[in-house]
PDB file of N, CA, C and O in Angstrom:
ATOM      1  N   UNK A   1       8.183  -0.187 -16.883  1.00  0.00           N
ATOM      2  CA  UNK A   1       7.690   0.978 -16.176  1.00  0.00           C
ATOM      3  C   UNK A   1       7.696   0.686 -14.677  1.00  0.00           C
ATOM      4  O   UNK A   1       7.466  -0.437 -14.228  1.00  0.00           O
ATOM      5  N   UNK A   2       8.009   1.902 -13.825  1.00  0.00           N
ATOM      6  CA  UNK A   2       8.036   1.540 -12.663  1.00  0.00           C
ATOM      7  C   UNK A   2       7.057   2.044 -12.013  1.00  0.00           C
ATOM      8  O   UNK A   2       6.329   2.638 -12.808  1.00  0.00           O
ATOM      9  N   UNK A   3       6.656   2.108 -10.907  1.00  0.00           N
ATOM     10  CA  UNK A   3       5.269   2.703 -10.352  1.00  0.00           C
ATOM     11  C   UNK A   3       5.394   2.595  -8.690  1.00  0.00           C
ATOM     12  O   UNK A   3       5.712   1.555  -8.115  1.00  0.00           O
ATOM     13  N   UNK A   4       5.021   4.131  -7.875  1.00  0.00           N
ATOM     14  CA  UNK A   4       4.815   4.196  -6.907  1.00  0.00           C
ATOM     15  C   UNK A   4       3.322   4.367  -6.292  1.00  0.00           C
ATOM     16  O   UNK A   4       2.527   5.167  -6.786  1.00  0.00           O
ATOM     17  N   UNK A   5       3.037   3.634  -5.290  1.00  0.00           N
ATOM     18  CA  UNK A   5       2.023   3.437  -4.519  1.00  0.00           C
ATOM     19  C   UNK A   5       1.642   3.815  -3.314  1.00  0.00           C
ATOM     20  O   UNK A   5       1.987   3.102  -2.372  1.00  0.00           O
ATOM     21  N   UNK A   6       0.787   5.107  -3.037  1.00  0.00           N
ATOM     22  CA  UNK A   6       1.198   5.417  -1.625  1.00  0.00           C
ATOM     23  C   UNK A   6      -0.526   5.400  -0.881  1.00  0.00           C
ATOM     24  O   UNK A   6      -1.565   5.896  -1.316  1.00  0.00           O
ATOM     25  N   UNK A   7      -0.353   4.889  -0.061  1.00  0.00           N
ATOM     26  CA  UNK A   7      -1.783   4.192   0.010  1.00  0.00           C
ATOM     27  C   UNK A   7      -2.175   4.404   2.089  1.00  0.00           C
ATOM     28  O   UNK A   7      -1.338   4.746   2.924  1.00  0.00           O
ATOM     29  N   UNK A   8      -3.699   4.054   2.369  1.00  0.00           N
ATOM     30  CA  UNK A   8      -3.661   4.866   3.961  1.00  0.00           C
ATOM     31  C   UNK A   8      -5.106   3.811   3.757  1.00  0.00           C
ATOM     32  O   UNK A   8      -5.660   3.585   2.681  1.00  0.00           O
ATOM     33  N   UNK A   9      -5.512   3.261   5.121  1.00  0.00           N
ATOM     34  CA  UNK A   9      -7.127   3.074   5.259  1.00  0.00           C
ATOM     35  C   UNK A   9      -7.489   3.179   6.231  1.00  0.00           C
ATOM     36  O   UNK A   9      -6.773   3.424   7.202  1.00  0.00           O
ATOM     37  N   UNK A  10      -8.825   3.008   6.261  1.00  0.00           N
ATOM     38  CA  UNK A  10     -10.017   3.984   7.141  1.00  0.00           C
ATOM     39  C   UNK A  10     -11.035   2.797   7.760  1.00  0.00           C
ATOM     40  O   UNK A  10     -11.455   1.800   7.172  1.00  0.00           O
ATOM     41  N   UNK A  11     -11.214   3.097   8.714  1.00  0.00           N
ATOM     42  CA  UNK A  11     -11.337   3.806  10.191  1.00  0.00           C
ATOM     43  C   UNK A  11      -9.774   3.934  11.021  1.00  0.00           C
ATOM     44  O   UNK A  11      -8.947   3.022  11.042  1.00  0.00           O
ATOM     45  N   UNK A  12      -9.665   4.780  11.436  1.00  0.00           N
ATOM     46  CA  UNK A  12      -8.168   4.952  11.957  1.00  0.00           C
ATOM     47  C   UNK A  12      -8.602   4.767  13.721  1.00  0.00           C
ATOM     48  O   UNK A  12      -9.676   5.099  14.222  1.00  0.00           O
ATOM     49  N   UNK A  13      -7.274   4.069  14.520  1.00  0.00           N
ATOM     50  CA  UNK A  13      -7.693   3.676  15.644  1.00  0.00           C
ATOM     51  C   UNK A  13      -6.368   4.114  16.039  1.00  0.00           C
ATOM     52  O   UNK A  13      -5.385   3.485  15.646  1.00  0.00           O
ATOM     53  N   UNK A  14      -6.226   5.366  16.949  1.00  0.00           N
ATOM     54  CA  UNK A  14      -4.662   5.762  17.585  1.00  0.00           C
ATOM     55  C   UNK A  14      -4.552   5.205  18.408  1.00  0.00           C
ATOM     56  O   UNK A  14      -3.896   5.965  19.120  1.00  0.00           O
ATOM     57  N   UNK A  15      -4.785   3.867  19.251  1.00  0.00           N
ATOM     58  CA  UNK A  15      -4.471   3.440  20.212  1.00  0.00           C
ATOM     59  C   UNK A  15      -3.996   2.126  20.099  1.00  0.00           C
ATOM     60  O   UNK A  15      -3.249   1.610  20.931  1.00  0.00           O
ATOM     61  N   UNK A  16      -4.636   1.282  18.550  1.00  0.00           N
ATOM     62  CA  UNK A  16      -3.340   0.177  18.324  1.00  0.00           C
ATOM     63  C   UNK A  16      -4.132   0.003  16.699  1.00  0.00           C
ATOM     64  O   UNK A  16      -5.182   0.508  16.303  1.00  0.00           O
ATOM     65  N   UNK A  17      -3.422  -0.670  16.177  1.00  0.00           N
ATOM     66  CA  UNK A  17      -3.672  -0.553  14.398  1.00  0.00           C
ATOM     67  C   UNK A  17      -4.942  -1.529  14.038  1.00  0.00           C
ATOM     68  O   UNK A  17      -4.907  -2.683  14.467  1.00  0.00           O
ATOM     69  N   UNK A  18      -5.928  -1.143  13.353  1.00  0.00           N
ATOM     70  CA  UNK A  18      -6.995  -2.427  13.330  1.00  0.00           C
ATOM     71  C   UNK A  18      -5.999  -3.255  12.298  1.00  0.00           C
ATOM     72  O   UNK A  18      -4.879  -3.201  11.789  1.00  0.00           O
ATOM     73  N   UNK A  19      -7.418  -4.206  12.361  1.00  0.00           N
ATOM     74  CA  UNK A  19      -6.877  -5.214  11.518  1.00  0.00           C
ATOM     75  C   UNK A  19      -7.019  -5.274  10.053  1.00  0.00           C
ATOM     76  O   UNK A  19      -6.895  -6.313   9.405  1.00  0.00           O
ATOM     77  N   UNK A  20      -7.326  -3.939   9.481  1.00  0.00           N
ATOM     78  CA  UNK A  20      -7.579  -3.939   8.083  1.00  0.00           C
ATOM     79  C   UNK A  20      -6.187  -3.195   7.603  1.00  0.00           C
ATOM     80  O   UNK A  20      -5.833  -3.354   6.435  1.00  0.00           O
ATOM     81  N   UNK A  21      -5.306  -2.293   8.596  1.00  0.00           N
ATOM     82  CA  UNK A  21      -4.720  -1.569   8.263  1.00  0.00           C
ATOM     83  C   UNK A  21      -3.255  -2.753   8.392  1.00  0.00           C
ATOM     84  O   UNK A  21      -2.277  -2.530   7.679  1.00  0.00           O
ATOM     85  N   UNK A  22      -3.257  -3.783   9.206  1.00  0.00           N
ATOM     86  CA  UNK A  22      -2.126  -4.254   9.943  1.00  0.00           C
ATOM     87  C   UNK A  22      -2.090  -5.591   8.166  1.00  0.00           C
ATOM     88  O   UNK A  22      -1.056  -6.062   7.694  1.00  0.00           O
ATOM     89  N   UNK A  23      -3.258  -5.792   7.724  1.00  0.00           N
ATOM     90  CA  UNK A  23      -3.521  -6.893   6.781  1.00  0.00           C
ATOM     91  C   UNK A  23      -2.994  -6.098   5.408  1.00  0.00           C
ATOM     92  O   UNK A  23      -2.564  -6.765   4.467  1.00  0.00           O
ATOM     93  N   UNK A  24      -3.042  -4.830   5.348  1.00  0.00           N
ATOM     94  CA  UNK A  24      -2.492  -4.288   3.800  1.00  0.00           C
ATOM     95  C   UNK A  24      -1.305  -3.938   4.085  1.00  0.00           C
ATOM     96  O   UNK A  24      -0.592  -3.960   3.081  1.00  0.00           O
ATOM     97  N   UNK A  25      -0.648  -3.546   5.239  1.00  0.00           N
ATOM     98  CA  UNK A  25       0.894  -3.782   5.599  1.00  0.00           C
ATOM     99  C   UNK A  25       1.630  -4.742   5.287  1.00  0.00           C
ATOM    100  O   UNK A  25       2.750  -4.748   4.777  1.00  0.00           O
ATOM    101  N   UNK A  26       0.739  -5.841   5.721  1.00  0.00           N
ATOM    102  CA  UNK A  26       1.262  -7.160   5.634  1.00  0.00           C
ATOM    103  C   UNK A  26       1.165  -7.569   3.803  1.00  0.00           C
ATOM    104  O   UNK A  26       2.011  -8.358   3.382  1.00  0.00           O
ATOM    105  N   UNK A  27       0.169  -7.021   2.857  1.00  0.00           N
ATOM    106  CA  UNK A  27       0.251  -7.714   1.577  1.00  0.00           C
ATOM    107  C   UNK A  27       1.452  -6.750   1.182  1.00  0.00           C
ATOM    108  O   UNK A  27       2.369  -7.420   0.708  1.00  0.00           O
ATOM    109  N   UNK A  28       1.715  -5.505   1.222  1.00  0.00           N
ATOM    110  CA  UNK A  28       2.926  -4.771   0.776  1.00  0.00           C
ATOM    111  C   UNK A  28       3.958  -5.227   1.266  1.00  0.00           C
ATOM    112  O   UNK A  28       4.452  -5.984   0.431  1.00  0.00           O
ATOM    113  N   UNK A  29       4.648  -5.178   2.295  1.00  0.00           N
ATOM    114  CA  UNK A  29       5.562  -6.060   2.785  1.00  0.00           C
ATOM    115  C   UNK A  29       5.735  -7.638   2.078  1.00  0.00           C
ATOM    116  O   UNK A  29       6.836  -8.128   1.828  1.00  0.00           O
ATOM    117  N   UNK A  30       4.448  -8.305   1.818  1.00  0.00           N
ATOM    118  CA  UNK A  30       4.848  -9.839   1.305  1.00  0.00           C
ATOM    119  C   UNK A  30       4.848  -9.559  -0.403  1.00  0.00           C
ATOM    120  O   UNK A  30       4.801 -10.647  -0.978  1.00  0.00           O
ATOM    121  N   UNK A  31       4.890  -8.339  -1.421  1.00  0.00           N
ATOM    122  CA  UNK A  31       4.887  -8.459  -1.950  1.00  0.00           C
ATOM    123  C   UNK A  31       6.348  -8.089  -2.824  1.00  0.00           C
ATOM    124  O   UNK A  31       7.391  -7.623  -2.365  1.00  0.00           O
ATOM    125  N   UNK A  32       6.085  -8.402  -3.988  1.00  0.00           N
ATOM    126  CA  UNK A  32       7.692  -8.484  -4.865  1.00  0.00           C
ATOM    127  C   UNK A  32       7.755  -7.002  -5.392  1.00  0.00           C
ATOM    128  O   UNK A  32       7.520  -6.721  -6.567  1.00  0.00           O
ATOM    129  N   UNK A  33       8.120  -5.994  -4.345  1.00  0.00           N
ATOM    130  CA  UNK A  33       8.324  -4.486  -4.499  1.00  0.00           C
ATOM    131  C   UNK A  33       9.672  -4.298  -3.860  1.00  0.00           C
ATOM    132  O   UNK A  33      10.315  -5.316  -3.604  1.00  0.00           O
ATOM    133  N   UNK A  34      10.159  -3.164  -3.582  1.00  0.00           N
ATOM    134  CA  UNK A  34      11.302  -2.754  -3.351  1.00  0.00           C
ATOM    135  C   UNK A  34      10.577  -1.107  -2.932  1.00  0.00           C
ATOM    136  O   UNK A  34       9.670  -0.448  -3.440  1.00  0.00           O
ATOM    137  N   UNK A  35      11.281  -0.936  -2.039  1.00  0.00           N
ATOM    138  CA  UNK A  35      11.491   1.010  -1.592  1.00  0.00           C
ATOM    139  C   UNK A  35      10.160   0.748  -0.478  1.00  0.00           C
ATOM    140  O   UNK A  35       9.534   1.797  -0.329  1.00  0.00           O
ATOM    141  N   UNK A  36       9.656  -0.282   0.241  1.00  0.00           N
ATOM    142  CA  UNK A  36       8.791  -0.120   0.990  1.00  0.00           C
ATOM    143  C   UNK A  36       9.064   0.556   2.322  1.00  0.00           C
ATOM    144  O   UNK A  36      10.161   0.565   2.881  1.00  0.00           O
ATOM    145  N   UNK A  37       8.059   1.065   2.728  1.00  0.00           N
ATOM    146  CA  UNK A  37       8.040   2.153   3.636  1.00  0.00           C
ATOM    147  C   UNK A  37       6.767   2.181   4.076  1.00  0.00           C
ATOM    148  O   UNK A  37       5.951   2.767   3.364  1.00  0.00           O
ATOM    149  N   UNK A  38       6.237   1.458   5.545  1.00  0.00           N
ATOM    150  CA  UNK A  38       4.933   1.568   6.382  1.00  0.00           C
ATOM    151  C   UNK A  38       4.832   2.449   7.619  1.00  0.00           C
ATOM    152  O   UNK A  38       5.642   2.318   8.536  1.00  0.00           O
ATOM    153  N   UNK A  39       4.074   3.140   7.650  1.00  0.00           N
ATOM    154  CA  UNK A  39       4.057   3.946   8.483  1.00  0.00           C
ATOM    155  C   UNK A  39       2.899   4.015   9.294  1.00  0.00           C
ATOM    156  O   UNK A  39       1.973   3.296   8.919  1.00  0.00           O
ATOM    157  N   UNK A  40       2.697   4.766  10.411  1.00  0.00           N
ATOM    158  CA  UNK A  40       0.846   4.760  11.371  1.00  0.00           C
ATOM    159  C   UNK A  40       0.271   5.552  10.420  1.00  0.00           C
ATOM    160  O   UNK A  40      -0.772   5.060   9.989  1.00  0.00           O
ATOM    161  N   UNK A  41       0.576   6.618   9.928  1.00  0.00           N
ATOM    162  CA  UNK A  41      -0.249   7.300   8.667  1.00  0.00           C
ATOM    163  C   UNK A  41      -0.242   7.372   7.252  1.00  0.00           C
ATOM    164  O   UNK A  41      -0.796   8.291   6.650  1.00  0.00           O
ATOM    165  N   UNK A  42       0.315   6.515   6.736  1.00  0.00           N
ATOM    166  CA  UNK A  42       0.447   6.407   4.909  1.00  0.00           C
ATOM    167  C   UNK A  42       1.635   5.133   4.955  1.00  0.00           C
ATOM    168  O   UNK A  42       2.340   4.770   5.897  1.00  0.00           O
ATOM    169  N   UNK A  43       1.573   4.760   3.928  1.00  0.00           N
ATOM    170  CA  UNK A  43       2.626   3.537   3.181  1.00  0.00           C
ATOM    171  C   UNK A  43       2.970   4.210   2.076  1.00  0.00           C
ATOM    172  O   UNK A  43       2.463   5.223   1.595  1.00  0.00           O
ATOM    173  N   UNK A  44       3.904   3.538   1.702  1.00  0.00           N
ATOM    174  CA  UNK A  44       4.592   3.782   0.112  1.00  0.00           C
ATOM    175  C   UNK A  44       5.395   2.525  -0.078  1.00  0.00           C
ATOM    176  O   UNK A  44       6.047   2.073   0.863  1.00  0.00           O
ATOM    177  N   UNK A  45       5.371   1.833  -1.474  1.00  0.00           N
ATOM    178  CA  UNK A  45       6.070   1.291  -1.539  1.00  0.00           C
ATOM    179  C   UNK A  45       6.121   1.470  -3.262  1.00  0.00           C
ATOM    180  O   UNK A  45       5.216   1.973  -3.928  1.00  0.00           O
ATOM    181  N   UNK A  46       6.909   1.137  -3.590  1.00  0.00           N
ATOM    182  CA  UNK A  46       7.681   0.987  -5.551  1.00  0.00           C
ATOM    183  C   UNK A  46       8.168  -0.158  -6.089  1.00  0.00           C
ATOM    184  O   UNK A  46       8.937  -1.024  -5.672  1.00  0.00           O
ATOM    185  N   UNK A  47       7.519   0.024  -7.181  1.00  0.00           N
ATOM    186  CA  UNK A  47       8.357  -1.724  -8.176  1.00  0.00           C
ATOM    187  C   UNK A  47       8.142  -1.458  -9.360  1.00  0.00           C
ATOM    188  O   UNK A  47       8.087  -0.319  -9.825  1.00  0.00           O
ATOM    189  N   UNK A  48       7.987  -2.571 -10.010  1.00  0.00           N
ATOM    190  CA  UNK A  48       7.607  -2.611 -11.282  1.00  0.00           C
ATOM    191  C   UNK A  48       5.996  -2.833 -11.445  1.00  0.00           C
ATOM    192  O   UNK A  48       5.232  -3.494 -10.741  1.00  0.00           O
ATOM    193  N   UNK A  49       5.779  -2.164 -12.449  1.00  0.00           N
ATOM    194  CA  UNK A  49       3.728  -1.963 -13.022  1.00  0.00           C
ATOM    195  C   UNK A  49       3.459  -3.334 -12.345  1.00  0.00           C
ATOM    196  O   UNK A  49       3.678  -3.179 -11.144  1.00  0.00           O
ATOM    197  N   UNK A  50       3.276  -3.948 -12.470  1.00  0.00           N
ATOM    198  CA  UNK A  50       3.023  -5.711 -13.107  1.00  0.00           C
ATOM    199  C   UNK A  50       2.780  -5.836 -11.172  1.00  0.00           C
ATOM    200  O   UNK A  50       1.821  -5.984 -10.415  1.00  0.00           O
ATOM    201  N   UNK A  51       4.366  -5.662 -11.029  1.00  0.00           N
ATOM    202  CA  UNK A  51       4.211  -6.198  -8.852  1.00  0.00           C
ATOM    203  C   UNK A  51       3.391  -5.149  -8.483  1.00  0.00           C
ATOM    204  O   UNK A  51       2.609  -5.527  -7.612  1.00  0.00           O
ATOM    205  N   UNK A  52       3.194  -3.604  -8.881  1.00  0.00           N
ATOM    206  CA  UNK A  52       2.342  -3.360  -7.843  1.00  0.00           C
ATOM    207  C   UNK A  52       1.421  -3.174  -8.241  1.00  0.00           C
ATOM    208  O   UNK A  52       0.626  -2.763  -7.396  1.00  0.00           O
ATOM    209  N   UNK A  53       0.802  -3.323  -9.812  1.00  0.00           N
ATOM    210  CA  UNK A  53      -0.689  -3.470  -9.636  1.00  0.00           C
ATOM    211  C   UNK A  53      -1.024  -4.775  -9.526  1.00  0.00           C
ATOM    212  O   UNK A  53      -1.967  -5.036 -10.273  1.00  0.00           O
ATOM    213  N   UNK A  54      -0.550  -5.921  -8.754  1.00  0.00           N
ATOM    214  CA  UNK A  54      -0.654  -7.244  -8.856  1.00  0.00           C
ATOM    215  C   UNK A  54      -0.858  -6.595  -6.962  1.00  0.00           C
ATOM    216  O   UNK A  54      -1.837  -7.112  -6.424  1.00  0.00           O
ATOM    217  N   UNK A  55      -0.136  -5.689  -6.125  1.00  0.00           N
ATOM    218  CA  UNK A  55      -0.231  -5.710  -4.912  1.00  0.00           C
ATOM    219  C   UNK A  55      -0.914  -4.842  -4.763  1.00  0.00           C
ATOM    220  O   UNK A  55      -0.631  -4.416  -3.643  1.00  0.00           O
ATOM    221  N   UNK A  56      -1.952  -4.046  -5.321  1.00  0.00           N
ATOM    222  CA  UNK A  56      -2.775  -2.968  -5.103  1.00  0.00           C
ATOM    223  C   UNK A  56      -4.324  -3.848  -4.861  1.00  0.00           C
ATOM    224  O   UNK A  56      -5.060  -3.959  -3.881  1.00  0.00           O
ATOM    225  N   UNK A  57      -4.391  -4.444  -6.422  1.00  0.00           N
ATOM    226  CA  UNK A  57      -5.592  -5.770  -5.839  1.00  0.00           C
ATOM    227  C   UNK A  57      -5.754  -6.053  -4.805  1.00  0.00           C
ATOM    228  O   UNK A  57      -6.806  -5.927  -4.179  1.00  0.00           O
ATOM    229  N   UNK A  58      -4.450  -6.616  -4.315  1.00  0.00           N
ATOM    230  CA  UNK A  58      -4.563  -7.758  -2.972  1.00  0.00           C
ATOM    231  C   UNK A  58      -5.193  -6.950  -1.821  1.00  0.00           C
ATOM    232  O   UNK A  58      -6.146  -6.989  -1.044  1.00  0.00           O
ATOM    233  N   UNK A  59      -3.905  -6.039  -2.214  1.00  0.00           N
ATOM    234  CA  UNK A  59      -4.494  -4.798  -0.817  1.00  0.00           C
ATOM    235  C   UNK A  59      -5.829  -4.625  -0.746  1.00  0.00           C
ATOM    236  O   UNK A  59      -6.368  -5.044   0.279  1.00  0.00           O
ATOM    237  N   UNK A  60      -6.872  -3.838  -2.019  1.00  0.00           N
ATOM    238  CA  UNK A  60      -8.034  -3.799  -2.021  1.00  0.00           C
ATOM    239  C   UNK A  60      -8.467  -4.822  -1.376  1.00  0.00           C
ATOM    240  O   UNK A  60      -8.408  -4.679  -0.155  1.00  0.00           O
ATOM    241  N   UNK A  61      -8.881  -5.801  -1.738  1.00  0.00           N
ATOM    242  CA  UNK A  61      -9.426  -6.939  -1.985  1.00  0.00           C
ATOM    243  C   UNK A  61      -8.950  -7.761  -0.567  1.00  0.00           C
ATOM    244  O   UNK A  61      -9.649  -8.766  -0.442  1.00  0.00           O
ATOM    245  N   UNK A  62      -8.194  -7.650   0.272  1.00  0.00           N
ATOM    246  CA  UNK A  62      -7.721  -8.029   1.533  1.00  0.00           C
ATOM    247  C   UNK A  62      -8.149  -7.243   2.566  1.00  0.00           C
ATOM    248  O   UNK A  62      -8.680  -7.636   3.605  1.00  0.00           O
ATOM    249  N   UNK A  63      -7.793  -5.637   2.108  1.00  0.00           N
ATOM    250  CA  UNK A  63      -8.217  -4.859   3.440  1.00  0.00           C
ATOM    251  C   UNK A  63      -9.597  -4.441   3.521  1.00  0.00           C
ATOM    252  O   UNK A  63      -9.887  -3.908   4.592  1.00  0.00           O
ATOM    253  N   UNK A  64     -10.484  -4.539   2.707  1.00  0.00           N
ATOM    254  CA  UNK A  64     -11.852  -4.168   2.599  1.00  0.00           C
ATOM    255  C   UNK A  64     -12.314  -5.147   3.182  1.00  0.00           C
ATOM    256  O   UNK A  64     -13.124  -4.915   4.080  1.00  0.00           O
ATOM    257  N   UNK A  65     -11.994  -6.426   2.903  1.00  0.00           N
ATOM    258  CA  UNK A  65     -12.513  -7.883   3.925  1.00  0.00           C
ATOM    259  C   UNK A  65     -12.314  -7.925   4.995  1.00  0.00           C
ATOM    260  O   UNK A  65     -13.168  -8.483   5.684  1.00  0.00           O
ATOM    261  N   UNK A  66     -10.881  -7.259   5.783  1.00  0.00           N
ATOM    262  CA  UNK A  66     -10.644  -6.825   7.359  1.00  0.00           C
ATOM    263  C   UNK A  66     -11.300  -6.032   7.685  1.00  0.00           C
ATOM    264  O   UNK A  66     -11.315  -5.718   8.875  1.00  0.00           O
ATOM    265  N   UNK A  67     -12.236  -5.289   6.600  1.00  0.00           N
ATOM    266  CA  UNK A  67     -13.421  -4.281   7.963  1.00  0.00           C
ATOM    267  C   UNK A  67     -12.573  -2.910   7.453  1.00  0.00           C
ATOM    268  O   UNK A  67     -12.830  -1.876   8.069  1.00  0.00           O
ATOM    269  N   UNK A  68     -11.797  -2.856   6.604  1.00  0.00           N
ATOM    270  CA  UNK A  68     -11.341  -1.308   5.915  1.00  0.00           C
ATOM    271  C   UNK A  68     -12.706  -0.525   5.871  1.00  0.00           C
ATOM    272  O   UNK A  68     -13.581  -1.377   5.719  1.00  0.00           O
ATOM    273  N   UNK A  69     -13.224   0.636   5.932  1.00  0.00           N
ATOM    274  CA  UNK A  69     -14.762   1.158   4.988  1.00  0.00           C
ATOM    275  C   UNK A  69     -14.066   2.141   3.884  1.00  0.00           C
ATOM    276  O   UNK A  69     -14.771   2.560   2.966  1.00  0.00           O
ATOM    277  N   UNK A  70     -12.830   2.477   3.955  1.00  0.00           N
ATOM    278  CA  UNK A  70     -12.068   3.158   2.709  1.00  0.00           C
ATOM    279  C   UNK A  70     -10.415   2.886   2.365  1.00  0.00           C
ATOM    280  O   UNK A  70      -9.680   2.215   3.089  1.00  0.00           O
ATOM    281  N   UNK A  71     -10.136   3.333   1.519  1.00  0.00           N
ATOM    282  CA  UNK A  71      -8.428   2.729   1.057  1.00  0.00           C
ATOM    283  C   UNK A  71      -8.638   3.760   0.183  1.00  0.00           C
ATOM    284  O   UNK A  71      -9.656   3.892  -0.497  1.00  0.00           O
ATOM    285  N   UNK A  72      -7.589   4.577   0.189  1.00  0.00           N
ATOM    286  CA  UNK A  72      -7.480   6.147  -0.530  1.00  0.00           C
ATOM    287  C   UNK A  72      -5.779   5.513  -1.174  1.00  0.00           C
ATOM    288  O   UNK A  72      -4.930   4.964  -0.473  1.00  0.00           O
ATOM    289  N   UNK A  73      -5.697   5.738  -2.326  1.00  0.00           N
ATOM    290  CA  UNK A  73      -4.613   5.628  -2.637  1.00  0.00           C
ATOM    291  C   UNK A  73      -3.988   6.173  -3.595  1.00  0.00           C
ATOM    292  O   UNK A  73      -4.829   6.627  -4.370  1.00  0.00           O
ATOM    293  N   UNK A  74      -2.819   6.396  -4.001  1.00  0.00           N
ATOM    294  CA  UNK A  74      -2.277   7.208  -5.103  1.00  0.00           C
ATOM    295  C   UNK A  74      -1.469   6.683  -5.699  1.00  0.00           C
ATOM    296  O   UNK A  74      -0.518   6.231  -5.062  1.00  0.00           O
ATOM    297  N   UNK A  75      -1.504   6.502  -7.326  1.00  0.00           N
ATOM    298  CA  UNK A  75      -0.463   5.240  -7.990  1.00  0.00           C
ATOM    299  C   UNK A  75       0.250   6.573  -9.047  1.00  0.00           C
ATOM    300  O   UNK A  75      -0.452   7.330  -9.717  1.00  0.00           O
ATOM    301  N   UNK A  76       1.568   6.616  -9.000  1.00  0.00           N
ATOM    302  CA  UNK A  76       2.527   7.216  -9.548  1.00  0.00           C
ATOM    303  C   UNK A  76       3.327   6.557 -10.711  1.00  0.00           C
ATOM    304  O   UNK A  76       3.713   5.432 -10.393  1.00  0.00           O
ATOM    305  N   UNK A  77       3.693   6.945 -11.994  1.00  0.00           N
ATOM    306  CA  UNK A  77       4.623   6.497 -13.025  1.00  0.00           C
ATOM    307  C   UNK A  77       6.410   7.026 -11.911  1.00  0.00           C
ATOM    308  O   UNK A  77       6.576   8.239 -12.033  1.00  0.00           O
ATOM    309  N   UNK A  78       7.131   6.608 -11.340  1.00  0.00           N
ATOM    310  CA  UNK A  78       8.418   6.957 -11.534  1.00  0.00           C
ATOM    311  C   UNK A  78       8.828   7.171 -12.803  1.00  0.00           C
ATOM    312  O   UNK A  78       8.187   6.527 -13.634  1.00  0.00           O
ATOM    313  N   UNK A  79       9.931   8.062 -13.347  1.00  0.00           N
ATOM    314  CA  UNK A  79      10.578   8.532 -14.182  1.00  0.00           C
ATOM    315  C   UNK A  79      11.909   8.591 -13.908  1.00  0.00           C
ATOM    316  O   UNK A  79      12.554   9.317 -13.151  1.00  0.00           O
ATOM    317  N   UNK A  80      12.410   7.166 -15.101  1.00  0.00           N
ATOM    318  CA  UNK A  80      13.726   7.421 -14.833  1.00  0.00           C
ATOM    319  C   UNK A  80      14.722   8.273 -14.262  1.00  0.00           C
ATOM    320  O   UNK A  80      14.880   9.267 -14.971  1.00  0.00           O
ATOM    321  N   UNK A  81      15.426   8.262 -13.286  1.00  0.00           N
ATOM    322  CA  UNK A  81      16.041   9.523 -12.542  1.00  0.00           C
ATOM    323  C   UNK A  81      15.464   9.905 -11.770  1.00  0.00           C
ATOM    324  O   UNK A  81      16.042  10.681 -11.009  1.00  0.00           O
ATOM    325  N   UNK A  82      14.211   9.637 -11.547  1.00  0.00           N
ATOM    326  CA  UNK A  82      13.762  10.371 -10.119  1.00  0.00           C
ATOM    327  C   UNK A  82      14.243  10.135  -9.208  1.00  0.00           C
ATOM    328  O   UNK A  82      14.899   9.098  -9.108  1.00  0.00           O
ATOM    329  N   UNK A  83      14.094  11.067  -8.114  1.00  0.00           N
ATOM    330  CA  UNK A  83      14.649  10.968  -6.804  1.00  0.00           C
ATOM    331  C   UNK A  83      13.345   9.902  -5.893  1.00  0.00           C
ATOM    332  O   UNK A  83      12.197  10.049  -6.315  1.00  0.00           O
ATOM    333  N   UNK A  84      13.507   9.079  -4.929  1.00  0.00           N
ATOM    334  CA  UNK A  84      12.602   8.452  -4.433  1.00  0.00           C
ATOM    335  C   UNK A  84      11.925   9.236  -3.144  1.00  0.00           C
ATOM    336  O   UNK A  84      10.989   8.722  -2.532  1.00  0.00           O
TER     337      UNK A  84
END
């Protein structure tokens, strides 16, 4: 099964990225996914079940320790054939 992850955290700072938001960039990026995509307002990234609920943890569990006070996120089944 494959699974998309599209994920954002809180307190937002438009003038340079804190460090809770720059630390769950950084676990998506270091993790064993494919289709990643970071952005100043939402991420997405896709893999297999296993890598990204193995990188959803981290994220939690990393960016809440950088001083996150929320992590809103949305976990998707892909379906064979979908468009990304």
């Amino acid at each position: 099964m494959r699974l998309r992850v599209e994920f954002t955290t809180e307190p937002f700072d438009l003038d340079e990225a804190p460090t809770h938001a720059v630390v769950a960039r950084e676990v998506i990026q270091g993790a064993a996914l494919d289709a990643v995509d970071v952005g100043p307002f939402g991420n997405t990234a896709e893999g297999g079940a296993d890598e990204v609920l193995t990188a959803v943890d981290a994220l939690l569990r990393k960016s809440l320790a950088a001083g996150a006070t929320r992590v809103s996120l949305q976990v998707n089944v892909v379906r064979e054939g979908e468009e990304r």
